[in-house]
C-alpha positions as CSV (number, residue, x, y, z in Angstrom):
1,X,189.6,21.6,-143.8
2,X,189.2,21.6,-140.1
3,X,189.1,18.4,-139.6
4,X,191.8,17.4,-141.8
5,X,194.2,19.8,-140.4
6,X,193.1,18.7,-136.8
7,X,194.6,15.1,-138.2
8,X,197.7,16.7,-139.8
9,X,198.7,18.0,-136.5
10,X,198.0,16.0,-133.7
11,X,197.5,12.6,-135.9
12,X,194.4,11.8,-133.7
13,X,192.9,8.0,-134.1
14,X,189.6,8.7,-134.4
15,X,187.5,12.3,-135.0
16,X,184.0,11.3,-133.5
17,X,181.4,14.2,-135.0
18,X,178.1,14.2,-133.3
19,X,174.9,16.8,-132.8
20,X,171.4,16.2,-134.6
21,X,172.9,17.1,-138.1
22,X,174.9,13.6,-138.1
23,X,171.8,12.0,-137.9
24,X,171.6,12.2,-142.0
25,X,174.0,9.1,-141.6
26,X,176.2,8.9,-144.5
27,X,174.6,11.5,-146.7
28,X,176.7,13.8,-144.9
29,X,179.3,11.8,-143.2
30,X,180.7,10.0,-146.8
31,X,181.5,13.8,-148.6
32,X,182.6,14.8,-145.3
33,X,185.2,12.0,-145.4
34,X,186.2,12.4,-149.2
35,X,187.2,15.9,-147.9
36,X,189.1,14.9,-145.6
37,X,190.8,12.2,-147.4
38,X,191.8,15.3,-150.4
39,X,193.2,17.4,-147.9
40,X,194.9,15.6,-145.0
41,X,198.2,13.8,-145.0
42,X,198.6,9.7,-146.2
43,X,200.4,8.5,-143.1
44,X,198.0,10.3,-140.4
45,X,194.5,10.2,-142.4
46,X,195.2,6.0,-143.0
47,X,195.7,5.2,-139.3
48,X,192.2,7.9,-138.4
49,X,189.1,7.1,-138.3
50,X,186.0,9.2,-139.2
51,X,182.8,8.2,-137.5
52,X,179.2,9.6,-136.4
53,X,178.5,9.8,-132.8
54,X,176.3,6.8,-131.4
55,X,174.8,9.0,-129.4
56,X,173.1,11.5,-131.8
57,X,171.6,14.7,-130.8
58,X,172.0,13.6,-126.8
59,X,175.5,13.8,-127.1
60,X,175.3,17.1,-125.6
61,X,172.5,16.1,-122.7
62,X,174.4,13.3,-121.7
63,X,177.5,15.4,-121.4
64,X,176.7,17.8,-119.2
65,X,174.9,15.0,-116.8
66,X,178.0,13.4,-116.5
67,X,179.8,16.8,-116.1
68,X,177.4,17.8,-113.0
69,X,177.9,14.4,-112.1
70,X,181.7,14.5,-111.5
71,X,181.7,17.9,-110.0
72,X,179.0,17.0,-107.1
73,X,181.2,13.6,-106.6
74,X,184.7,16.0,-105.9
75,X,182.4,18.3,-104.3
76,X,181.4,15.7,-101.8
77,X,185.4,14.3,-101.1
78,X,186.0,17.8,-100.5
């Protein structure tokens, strides 16, 4: 429901779901999807896509590298 209402509102082009869970592949992703698709409008839900995170359970590692990353970098202008 979440993310279907996240695509009735802001009529995103992609929702991009990650974390170690996602790594089931499309055991979870397809129902997932069907959800979405019951619950969500035509017009916004045809032009999103739904997809698993190519980055998997690091999603969150490499995140917060890049985020220390970018702070030491305006940090150092400053």
């Amino acid at each position: 429901m979440a993310i279907a209402n996240l695509i009735n509102l802001l009529n995103v082009e992609m929702v991009v779901l990650g974390g170690g869970v996602m790594e089931a592949g499309d055991v979870l992703l397809k129902p997932i999807v069907d959800e979405v698709k019951r619950h969500a409008l035509s017009p916004p839900y045809d032009d999103c896509r739904i997809v698993a995170s190519a980055l998997g359970s690091a999603a969150g590692v490499i995140g917060s590298s890049l985020l220390a990353r970018d702070m030491l970098s305006v940090e150092a202008v400053l």
